[in-house]
C-alpha positions as CSV (number, residue, x, y, z in Angstrom):
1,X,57.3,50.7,64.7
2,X,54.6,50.1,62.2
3,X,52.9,53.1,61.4
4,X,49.4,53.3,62.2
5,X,46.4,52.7,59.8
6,X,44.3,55.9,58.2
7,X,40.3,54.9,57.6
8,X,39.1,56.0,54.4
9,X,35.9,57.9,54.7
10,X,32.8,55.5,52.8
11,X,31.5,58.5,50.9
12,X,35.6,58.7,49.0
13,X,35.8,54.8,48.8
14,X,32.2,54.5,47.4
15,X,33.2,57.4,44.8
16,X,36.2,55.2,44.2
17,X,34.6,52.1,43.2
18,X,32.1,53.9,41.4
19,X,34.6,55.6,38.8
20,X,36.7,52.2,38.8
21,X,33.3,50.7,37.1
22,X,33.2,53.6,34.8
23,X,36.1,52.9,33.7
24,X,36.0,49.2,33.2
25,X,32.9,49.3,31.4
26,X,33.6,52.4,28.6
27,X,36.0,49.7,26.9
28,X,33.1,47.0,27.2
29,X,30.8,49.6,25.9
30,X,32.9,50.5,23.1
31,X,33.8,46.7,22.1
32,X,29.9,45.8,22.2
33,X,29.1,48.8,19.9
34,X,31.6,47.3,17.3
35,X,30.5,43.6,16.8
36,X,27.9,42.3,14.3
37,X,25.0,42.4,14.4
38,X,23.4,38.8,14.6
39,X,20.1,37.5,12.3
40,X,17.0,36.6,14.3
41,X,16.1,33.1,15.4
42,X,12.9,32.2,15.8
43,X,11.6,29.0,18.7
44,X,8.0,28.0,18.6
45,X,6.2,25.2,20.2
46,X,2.8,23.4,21.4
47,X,4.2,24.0,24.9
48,X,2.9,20.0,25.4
49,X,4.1,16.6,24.5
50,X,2.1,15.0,22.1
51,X,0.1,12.3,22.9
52,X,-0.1,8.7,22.0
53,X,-1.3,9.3,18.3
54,X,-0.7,13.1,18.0
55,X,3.0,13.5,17.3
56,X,2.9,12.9,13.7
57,X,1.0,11.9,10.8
58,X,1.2,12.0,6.9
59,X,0.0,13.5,3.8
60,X,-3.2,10.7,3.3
61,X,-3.6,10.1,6.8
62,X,-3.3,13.0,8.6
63,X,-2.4,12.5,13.0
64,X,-5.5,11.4,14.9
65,X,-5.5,15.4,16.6
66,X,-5.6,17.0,13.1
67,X,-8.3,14.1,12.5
68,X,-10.6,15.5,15.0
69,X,-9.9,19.2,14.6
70,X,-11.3,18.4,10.6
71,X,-14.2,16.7,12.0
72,X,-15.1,19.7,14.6
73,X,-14.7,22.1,11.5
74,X,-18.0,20.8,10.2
75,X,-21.0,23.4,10.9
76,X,-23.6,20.2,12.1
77,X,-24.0,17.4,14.3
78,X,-20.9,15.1,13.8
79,X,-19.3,13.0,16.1
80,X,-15.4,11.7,16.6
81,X,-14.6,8.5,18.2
82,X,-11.1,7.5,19.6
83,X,-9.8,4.1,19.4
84,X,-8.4,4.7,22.9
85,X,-11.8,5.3,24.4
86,X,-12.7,1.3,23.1
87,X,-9.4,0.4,23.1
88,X,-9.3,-1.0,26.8
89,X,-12.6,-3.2,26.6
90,X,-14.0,-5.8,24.9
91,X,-15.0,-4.2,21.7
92,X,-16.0,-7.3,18.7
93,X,-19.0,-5.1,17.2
94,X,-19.6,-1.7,15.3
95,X,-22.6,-1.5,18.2
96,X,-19.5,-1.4,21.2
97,X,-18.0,1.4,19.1
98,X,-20.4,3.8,18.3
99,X,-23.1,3.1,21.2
100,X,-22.4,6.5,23.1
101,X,-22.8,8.6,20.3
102,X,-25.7,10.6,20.7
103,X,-28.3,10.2,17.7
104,X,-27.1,7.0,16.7
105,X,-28.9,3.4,17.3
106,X,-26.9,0.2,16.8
107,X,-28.9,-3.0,18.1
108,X,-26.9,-6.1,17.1
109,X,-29.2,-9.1,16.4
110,X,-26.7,-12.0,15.9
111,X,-22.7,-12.1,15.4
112,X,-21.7,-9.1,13.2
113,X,-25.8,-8.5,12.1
114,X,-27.2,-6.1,13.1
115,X,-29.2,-2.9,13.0
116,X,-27.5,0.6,12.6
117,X,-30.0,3.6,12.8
118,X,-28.8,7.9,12.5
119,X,-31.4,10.1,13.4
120,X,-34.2,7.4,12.4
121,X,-33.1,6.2,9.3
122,X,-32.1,2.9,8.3
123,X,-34.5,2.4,11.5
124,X,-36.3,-0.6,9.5
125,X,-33.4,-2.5,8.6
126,X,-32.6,-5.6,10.5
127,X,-29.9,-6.3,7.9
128,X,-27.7,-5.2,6.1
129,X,-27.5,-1.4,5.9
130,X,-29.9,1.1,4.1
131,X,-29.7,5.1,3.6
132,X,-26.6,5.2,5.3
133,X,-22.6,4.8,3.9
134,X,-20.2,3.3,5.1
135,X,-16.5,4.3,4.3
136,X,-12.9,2.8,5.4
137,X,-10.1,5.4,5.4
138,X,-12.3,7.8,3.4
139,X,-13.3,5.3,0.6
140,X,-16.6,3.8,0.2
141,X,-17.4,0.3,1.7
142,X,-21.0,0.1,0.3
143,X,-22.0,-1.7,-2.9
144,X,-22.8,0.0,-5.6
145,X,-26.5,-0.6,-5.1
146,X,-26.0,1.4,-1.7
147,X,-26.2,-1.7,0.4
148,X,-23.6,-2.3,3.0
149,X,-22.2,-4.8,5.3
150,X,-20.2,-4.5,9.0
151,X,-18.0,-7.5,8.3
152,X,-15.3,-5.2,7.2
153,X,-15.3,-3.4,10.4
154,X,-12.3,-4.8,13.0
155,X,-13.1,-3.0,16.0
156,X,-9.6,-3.8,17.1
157,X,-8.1,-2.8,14.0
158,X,-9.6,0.7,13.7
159,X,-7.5,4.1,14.9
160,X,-10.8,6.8,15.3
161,X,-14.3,6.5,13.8
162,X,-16.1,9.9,11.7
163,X,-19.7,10.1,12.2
164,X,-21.7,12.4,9.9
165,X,-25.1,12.5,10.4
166,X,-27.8,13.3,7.9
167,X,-26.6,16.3,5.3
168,X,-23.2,16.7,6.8
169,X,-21.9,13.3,5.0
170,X,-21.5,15.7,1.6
171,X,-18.0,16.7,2.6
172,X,-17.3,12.4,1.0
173,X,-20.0,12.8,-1.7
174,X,-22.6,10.9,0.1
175,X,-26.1,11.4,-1.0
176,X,-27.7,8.9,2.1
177,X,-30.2,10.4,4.2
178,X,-29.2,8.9,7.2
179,X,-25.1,10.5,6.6
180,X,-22.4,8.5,6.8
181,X,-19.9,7.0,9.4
182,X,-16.2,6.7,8.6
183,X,-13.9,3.9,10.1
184,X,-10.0,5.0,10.1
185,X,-7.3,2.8,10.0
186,X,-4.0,3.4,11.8
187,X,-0.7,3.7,9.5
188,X,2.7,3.5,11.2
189,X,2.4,7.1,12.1
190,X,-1.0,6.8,13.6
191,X,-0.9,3.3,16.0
192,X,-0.6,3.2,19.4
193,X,2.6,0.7,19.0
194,X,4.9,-0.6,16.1
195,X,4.1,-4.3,17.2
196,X,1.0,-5.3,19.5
197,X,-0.1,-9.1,20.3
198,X,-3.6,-9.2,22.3
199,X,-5.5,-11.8,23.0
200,X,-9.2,-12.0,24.6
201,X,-11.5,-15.1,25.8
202,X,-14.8,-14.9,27.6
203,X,-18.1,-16.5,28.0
204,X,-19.3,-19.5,25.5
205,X,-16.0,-20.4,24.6
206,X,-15.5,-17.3,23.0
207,X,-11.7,-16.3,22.1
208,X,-10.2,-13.2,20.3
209,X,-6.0,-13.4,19.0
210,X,-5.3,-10.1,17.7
211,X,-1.7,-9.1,16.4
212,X,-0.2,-5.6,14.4
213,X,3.3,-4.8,13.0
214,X,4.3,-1.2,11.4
215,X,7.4,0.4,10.4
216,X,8.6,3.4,8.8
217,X,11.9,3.8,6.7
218,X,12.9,6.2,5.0
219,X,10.0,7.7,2.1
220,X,7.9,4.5,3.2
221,X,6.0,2.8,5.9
222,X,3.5,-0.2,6.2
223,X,1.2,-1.5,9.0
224,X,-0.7,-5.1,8.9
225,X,-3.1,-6.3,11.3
226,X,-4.9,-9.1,11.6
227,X,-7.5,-10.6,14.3
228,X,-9.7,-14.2,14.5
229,X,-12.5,-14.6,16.5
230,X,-14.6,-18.0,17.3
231,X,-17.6,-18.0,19.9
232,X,-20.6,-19.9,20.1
233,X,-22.8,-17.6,21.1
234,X,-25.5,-17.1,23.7
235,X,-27.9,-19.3,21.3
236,X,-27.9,-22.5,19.7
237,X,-26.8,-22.9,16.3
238,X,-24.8,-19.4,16.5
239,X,-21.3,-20.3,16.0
240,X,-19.1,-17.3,14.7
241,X,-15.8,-17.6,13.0
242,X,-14.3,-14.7,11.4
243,X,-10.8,-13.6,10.1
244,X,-9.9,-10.0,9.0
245,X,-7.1,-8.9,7.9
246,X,-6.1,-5.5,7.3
247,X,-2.8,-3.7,5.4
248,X,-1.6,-0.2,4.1
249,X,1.5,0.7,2.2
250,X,2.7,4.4,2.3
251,X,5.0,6.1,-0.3
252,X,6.1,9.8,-0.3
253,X,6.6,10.5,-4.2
254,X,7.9,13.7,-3.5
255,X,7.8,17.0,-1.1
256,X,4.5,17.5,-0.4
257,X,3.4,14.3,-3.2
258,X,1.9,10.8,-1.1
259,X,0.3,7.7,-2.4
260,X,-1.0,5.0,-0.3
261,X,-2.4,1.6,-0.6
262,X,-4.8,-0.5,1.4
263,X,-5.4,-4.1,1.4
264,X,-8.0,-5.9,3.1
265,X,-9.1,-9.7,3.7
266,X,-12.1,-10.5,5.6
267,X,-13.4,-14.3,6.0
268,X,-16.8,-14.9,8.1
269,X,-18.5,-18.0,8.7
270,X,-21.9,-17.5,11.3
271,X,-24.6,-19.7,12.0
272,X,-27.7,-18.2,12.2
273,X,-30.4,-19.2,15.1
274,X,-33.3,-18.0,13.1
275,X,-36.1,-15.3,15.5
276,X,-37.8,-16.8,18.2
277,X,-41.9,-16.3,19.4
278,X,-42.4,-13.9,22.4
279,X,-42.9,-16.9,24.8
280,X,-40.0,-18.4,23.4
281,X,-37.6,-15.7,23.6
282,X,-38.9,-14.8,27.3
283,X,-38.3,-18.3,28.3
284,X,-35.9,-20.1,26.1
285,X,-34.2,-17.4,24.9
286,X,-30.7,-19.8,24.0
287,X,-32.6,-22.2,21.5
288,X,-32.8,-21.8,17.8
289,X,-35.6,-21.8,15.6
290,X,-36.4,-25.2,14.3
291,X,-36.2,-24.2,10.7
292,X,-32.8,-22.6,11.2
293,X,-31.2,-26.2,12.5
294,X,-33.1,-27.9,9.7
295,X,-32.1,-25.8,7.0
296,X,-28.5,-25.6,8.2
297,X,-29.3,-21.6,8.1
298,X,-25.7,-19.5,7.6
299,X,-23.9,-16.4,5.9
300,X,-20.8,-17.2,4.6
301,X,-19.1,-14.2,3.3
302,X,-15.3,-13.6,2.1
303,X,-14.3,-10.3,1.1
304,X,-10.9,-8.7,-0.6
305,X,-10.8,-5.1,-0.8
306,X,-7.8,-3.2,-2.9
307,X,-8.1,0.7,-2.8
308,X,-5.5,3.5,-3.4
309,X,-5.5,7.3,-2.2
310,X,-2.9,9.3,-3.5
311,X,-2.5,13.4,-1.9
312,X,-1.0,16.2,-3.3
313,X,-0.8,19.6,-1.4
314,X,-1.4,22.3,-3.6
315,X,-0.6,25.5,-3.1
316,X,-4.1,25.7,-2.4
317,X,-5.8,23.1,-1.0
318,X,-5.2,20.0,-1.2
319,X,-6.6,17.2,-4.0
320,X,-7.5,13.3,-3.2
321,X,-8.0,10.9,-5.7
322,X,-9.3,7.8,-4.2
323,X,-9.9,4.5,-6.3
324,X,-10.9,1.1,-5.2
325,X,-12.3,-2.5,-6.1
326,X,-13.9,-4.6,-3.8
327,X,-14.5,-8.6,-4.2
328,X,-17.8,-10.5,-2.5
329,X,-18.6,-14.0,-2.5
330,X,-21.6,-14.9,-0.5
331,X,-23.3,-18.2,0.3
332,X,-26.4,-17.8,2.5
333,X,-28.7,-20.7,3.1
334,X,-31.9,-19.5,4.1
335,X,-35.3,-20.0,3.3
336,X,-32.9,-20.6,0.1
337,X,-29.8,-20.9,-0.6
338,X,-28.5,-17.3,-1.9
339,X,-25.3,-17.8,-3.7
340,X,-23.9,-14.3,-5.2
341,X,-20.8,-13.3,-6.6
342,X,-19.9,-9.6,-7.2
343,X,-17.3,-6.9,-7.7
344,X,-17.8,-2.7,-6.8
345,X,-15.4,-0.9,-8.0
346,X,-14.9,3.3,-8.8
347,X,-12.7,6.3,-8.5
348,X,-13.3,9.4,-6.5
349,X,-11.3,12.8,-6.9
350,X,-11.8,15.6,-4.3
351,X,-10.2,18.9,-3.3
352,X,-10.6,20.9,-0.5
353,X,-9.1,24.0,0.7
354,X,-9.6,27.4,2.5
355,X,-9.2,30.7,1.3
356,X,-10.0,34.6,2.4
357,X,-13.3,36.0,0.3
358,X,-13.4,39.4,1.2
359,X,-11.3,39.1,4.4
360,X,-13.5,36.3,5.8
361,X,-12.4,32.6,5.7
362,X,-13.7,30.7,3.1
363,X,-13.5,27.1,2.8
364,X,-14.2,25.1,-0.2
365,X,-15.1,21.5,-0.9
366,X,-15.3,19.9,-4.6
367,X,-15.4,16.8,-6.0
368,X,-16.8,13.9,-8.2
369,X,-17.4,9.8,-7.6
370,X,-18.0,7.0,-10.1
371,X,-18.4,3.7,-9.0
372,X,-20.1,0.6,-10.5
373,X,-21.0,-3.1,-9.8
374,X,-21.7,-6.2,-11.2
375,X,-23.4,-9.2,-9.2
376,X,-24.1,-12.7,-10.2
377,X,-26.7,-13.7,-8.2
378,X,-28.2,-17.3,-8.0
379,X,-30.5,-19.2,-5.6
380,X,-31.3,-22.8,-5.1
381,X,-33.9,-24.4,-3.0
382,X,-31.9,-25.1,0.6
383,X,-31.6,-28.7,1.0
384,X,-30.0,-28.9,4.8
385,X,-27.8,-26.2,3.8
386,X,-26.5,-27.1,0.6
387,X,-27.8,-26.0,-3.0
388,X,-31.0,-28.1,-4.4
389,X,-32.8,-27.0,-8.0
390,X,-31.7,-23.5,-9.1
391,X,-34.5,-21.0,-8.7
392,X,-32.7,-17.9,-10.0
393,X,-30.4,-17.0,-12.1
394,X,-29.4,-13.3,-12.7
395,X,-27.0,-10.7,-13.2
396,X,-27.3,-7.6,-11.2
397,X,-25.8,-4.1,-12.0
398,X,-25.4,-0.7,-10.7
399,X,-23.9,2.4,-11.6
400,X,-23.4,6.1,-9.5
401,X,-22.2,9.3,-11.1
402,X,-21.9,11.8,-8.8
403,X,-20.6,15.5,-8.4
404,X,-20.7,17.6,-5.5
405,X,-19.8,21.1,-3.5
406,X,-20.2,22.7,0.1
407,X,-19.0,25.7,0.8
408,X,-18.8,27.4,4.1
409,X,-18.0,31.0,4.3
């Protein structure tokens, strides 16, 4: 006969378990308090994933975030566009990139002509471009004489746009009172997309074919673009045809050591329809002035640009030094025909870094820019668009030496 069960009281078997634990865990206690110790590791983050144009970047081009945090920095009235706030639309001008920033006017007048006002000045220019610079990755587009163009500028083959207005456009050297606005390219760490193919079409006939390639490997990386346009225009006698192409070539040298190179063809052909009366232009608003069909009115303008920026990082700072040449042939029947041939060319260093003055942040700006040009320029009485007697004959020259600083403490 089995013998019958005896409960154990909880109060002993909770003792029980209690000293059984104790006793498991002194040898657990006393292997812990023999191993190594082990070195600290460190995990840090942004806590976010990147976006499109964020991730990474490079020594001369910096990512498009870092871009705009530089930008912000300035103490003044600046302004940062986006490519990916354009990107989306129809964008063929300089006016569809920068008409929503506030202070600055952009009235286009025909094709890529057109008007481009900060704060008032360059208000009086229906042409051309006066008292304000114009820059491409950092490095001047203007002429030597100051004068500047928008031919240049691929809306469709930018990656952000600086605006500087007024006495904030020191920090490139630029001495224009109206500041100065500067168009970024993408690299193949900054575009949207190693390979894009776009194509656009619209009203009178117009039709946009727009294609871009990058790659990185290893040390290098390149990116070419290119886009052609053709419309006729709202008016008579306003045919546009332009091609633009655009190409950079990146090489780290060493740790902390970057050079890179930028190419740049740009081909326009646009008729011109000549102004219009007020009755005219409130009731035939398409036609073309007589004299501009007569005189077979154009600009004609092909452009090669070659520049080079090459970044060191310092231990402080960081130095630029920037150099560049820049090709223009134009032929510009008009009331004559204005036939010029010219070359700018110049070389820019600047460094920039931050430091602590007296515990406060302290950053500091230097640098110097000498740049030159030479134009032939000629002019013949217009005969239906083509060259009659010669009228002018000249050479034209300019020269800039400038050094500048900005500190902001």
């Amino acid at each position: 006969m089995p013998s019958p069960q005896r409960a154990v009281p909880r109060a002993a078997l909770s003792a029980s378990l209690l000293a059984s634990t104790l006793t498991l865990s002194a040898p657990a206690l006393a292997q812990a308090e023999s191993a190594a110790t082990l070195s600290e590791i460190s995990v840090s983050g942004s806590g976010r994933s990147p976006a499109s144009g964020e991730a990474v970047g490079s020594l001369t081009v910096p990512s498009v975030a870092a871009q705009r945090a530089a930008v912000n920095a300035t103490v003044g009235s600046v302004a940062f566009v986006d490519a990916a706030d354009f990107r989306d639309r129809y964008a063929n001008t300089v006016r569809d990139v920068l008409k929503d920033v506030p202070g600055v006017f952009v009235q286009e007048r025909y094709g890529q002509e057109m008007r481009l006002s900060i704060r008032g000045s360059g208000i009086a220019r229906g042409f051309h471009v006066r008292g304000i610079e114009l820059l491409q990755d950092g490095i001047p587009l203007n002429l030597a004489d100051g004068s500047g163009d928008f031919y240049q500028i691929d809306p469709l083959s930018l990656r952000s746009v600086e605006v500087y207005k007024g006495g904030n456009a020191l920090t490139f050297g630029a001495t224009t009172l109206g500041g100065a606005v500067n168009f970024v390219t993408p690299t193949a760490y900054t575009a949207f997309s190693p390979n894009v193919v776009r194509i656009d079409g619209g009203s009178f006939n117009t039709i946009r074919e727009h294609f871009q390639l990058s790659r990185i490997s290893g040390p290098a990386d390149f990116l070419i673009s290119g886009t052609a346009t053709n419309s006729d225009g709202f008016r008579d006698h306003e045919t546009q045809r332009t091609r633009n192409v655009n190409a950079n070539l990146g090489y780290q040298l060493a740790p902390g050591v970057e050079t890179r190179f930028y190419l740049g063809f740009y081909d326009t052909d646009q008729k011109l329809p000549g102004s219009l009366s007020l009755i005219d232009a409130l009731n035939n608003p398409r036609i073309a002035n007589p004299a501009a069909i007569t005189g077979n009115q154009s600009r004609k303008v092909t452009t090669e640009r070659i520049a080079n920026r090459t970044s060191f990082a310092l231990e402080v700072g960081r130095l630029d030094i920037d150099s560049w040449a820049i090709h223009k042939n134009l032929y510009h029947p008009i009331f004559q025909v204005i036939d010029q041939d010219g070359w700018t060319y110049g070389v820019a260093p600047r460094w920039a870094g931050t430091f602590d003055l007296g515990g406060y942040r302290n950053d500091l700006i230097l640098g110097l820019r000498a740049f030159a040009g030479i134009n032939e320029a000629r002019q013949f009485v217009n005969v239906a668009g083509l060259r009659g007697a010669q009228t002018l004959n000249a050479r034209q020259s300019a020269s800039n030496y400038e050094a500048y600083a900005e500190n902001r403490f």
